[in-house]
VOPAGU-2260 file (C-alpha; in pm, 1 decimal, decimal comma):
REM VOPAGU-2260
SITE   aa  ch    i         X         Y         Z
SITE  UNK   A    0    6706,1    7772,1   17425,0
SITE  UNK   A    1    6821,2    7459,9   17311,1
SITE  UNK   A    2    6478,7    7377,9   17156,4
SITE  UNK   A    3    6503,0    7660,6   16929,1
SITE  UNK   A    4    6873,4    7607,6   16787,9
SITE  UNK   A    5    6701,9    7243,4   16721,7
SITE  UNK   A    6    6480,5    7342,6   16513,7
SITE  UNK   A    7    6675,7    7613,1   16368,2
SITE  UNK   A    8    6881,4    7355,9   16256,7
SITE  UNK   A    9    6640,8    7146,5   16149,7
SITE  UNK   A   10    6463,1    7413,0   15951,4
SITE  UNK   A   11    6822,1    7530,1   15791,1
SITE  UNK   A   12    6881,7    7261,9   15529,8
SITE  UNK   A   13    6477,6    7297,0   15456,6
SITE  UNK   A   14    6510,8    7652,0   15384,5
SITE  UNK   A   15    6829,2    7613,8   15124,9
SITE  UNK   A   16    6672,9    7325,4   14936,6
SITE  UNK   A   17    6398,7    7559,0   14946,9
SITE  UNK   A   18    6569,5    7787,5   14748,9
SITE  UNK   A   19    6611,7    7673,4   14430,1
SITE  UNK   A   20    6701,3    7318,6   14243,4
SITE  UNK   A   21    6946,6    7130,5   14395,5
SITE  UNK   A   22    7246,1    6948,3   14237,5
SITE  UNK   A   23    7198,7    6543,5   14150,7
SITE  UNK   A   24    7322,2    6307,5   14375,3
SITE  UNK   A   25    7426,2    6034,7   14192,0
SITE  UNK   A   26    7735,8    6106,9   14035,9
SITE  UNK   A   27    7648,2    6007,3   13687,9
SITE  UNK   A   28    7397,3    6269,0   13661,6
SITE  UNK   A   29    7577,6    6490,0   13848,3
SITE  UNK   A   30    7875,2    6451,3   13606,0
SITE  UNK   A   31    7623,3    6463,8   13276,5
SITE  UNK   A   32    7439,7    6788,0   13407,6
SITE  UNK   A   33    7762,3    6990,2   13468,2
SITE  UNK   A   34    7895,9    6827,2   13094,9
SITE  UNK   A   35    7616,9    6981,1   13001,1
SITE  UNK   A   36    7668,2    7329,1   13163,2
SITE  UNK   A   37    8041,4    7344,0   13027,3
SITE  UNK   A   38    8203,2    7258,1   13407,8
SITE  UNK   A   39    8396,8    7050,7   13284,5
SITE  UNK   A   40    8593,5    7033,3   13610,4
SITE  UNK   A   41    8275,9    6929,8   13816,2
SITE  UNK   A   42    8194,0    6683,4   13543,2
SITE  UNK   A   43    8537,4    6500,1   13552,7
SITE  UNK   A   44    8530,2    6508,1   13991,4
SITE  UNK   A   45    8157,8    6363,0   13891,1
SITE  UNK   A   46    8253,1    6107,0   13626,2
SITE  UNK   A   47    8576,3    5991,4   13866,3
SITE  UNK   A   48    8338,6    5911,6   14176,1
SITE  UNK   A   49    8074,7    5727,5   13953,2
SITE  UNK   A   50    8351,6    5522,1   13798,0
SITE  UNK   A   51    8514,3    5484,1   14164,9
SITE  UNK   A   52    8172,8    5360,6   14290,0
SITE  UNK   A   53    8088,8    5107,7   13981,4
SITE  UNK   A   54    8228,8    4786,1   13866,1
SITE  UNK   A   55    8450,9    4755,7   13601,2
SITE  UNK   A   56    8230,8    4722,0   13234,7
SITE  UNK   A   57    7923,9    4778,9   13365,4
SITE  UNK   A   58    7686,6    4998,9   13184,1
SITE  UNK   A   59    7759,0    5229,9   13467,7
SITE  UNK   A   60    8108,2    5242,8   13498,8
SITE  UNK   A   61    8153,4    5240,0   13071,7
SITE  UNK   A   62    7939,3    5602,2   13091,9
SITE  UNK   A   63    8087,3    5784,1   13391,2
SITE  UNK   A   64    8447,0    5641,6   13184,2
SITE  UNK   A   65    8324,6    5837,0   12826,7
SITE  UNK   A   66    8211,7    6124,8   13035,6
SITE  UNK   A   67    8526,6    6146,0   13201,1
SITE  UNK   A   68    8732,6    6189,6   12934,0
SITE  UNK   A   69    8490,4    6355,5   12745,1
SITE  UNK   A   70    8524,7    6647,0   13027,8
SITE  UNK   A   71    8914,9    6535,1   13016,8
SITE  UNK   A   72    8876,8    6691,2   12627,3
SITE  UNK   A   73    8870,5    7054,5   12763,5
SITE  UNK   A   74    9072,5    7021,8   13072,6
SITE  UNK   A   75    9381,2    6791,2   12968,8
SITE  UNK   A   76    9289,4    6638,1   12624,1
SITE  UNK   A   77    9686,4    6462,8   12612,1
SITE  UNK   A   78    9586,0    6323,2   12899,0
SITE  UNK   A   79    9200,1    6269,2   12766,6
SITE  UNK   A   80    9330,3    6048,7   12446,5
SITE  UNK   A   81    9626,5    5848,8   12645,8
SITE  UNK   A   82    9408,9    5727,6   12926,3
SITE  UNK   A   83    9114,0    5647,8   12709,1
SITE  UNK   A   84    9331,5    5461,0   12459,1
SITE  UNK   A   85    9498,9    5274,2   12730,9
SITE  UNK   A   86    9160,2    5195,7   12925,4
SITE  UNK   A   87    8929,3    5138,9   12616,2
SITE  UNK   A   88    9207,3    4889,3   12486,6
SITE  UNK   A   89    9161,5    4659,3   12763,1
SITE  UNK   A   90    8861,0    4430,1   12632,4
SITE  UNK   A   91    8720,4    4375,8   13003,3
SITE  UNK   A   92    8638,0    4811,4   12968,9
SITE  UNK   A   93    8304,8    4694,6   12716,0
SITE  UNK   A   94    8436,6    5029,5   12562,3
SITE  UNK   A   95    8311,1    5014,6   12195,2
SITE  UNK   A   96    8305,7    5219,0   11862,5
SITE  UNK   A   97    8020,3    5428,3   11997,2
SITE  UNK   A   98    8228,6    5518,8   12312,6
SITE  UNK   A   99    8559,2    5615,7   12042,8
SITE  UNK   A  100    8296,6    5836,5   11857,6
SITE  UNK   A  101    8168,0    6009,1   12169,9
SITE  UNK   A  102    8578,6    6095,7   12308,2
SITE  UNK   A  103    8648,5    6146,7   11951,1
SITE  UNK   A  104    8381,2    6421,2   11934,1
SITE  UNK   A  105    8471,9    6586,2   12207,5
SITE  UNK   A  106    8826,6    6621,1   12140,6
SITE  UNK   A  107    8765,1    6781,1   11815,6
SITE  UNK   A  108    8510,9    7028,1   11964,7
SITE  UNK   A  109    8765,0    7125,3   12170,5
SITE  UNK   A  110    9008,3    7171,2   11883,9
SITE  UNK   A  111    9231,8    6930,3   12049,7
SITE  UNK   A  112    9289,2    6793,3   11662,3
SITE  UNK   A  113    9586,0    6570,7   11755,3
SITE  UNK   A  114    9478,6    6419,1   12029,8
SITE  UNK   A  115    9119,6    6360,3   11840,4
SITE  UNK   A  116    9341,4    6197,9   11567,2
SITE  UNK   A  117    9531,5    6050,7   11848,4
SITE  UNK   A  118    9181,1    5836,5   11933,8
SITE  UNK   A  119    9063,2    5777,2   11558,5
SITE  UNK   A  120    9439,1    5605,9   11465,9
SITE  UNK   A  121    9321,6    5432,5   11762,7
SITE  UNK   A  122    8985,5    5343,5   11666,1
SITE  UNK   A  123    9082,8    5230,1   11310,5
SITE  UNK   A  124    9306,8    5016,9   11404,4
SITE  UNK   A  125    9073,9    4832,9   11582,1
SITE  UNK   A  126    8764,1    4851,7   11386,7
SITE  UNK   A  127    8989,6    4922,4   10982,4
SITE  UNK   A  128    8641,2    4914,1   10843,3
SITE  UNK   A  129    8497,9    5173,4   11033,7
SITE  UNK   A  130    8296,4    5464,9   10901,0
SITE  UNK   A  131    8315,2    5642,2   11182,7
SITE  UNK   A  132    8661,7    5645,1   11203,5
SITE  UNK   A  133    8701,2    5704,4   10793,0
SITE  UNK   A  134    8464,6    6011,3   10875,5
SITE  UNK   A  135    8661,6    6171,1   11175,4
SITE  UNK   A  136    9002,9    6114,2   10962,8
SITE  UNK   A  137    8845,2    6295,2   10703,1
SITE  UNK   A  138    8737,2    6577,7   10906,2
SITE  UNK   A  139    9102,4    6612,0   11000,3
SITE  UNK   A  140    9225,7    6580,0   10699,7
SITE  UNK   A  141    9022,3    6907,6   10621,7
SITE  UNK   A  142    9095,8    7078,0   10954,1
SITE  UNK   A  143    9497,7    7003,4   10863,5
SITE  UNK   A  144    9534,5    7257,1   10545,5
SITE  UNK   A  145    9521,2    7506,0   10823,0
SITE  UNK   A  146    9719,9    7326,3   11093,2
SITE  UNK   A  147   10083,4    7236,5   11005,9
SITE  UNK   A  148   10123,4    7032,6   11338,4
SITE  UNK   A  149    9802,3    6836,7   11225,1
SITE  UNK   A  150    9919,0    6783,7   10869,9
SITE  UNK   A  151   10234,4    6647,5   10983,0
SITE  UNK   A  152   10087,3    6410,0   11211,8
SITE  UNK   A  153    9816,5    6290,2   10964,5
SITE  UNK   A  154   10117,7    6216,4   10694,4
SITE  UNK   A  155   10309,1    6023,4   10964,9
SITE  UNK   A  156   10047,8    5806,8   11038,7
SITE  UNK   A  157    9955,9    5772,3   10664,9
SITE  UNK   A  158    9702,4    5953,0   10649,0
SITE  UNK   A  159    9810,1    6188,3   10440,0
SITE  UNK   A  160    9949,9    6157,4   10056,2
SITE  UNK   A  161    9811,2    5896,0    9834,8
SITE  UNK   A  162    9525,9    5745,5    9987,1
């Protein structure tokens, strides 16, 4: 008797992996594959543990961070532009232009307009000749004739009126 529940438990997890494709287990490709999928819930629990497990500005740690709030974008994007601001401003992150662009896009996919311009302010201020940042400002700028909230934020930062 207690041969066979051995083996039946032996042959149990061989049977479900059996079954179909399993889920990565590292967490950045965890986190990337459910990005992918739209769980954007499993992504951020993904992006969290990869960050947790990595040192700080490695090339590790500076993906699972964009993926985070990348996922952060369609769960809590206030949330998704504050923490990235605050983390990406400290220079030991290695966040860079790239990494604004990626949040950036994500955000505005999202429609989460203010908090996308929320990042590009950001962005510009750091990098004030920056195409990318001209380019997302500009795609604002068009998204605001629509969007009073927008509009008004985009004139008090100055983006708005005679520029």
């Amino acid at each position: 008797m207690k041969r066979t529940l051995l083996l039946a438990s032996l042959a149990l997890p061989l049977t479900f992996a059996a079954c179909g494709g399993s889920a990565p287990s590292d967490p950045l490709d965890a986190g990337a594959a459910a990005l992918q999928d739209g769980d954007h819930a499993a992504a951020l629990t993904s992006f969290i543990a990869a960050m947790d497990g990595a040192e700080k500005g490695s090339e590790d740690w500076k993906v699972a961070a964009v993926g985070r709030y990348q996922a952060m974008a369609h769960t809590a994007p206030k949330a998704a532009s504050t923490e990235f601001i605050a983390i990406a401003g400290d220079e030991a992150s290695g966040l860079d232009e790239k990494d604004y662009g990626k949040v950036l896009s994500e955000l505005y996919s999202s429609k989460a307009y203010i908090d996308a311009l929320t990042v590009a302010d950001a962005g510009k201020k750091r990098w004030p000749d920056s195409e990318k940042m001209k380019i997302y400002i500009e795609k604002l700028r068009e998204v605001a004739s629509g969007d009073a909230a927008l509009g008004n934020a985009l004139e008090g930062m100055g983006y708005l009126g005679g520029d």
